[in-house]
C-alpha positions as CSV (number, residue, x, y, z in Angstrom):
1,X,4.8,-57.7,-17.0
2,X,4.3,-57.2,-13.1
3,X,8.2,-56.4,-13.0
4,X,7.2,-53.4,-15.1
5,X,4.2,-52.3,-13.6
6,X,6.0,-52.7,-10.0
7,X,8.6,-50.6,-11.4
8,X,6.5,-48.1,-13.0
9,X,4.6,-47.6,-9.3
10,X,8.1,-47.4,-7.8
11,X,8.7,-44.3,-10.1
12,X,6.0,-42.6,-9.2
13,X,6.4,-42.9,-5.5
14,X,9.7,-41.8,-5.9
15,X,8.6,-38.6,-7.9
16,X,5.9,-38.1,-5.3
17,X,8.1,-38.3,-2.3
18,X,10.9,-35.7,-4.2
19,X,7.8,-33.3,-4.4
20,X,6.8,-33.9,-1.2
21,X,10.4,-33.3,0.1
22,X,10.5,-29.6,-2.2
23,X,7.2,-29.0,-0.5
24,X,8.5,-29.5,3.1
25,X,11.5,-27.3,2.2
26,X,9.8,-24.4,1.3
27,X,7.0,-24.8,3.9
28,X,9.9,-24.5,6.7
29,X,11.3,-21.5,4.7
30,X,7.6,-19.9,4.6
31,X,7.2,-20.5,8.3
32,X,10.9,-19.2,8.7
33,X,10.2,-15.9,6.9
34,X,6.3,-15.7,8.5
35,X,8.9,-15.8,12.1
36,X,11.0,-12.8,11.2
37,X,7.9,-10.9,10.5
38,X,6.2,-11.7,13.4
39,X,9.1,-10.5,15.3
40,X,9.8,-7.3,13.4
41,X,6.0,-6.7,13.7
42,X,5.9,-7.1,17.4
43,X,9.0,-4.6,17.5
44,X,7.3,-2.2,15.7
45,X,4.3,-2.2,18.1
46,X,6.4,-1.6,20.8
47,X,8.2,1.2,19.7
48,X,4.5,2.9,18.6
49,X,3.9,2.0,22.1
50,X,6.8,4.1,23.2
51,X,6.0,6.5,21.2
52,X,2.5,7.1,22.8
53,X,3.9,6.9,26.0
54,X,6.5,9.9,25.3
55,X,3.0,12.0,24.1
56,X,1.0,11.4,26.7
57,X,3.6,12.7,29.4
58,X,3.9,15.4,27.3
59,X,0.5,16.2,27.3
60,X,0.6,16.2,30.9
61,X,3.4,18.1,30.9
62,X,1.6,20.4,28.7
63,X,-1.4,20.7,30.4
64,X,0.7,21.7,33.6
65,X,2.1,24.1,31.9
66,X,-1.2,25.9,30.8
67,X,-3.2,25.7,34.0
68,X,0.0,27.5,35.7
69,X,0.4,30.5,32.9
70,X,-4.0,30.0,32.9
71,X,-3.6,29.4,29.0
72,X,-6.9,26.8,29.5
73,X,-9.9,28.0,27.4
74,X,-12.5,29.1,29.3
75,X,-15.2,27.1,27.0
């Protein structure tokens, strides 16, 4: 009977550690994907950060523009 019983444990350990091995796969894929949105993310704030770079010299560049033809509102 304790051939059984060791057996029967030995099953289950193995079933455990075959979930515990799908488990780690798709944790690593998870991580993997979490990665590539980080890094698209961070490219996407940089390129809004370009973008309100380009409009703010062109506000300048505006503003220039409208103090020398004295377009400014006189509020």
């Amino acid at each position: 009977m304790s051939d059984n019983v060791e057996n029967l444990v030995l099953e289950h350990l193995r079933r455990l550690n075959s979930r515990f091995d799908k488990f780690e796969l798709e944790q690593m894929d998870i991580k993997m994907r979490l990665t590539a949105v980080d890094e698209h993310l961070s490219g996407i704030m940089m390129s809004v950060a370009g973008i309100n770079n380009r409009l703010d010299r062109l506000e300048e560049r505006t503003g220039r523009i409208e103090r020398r033809l004295d377009l400014t509102d006189a509020h």
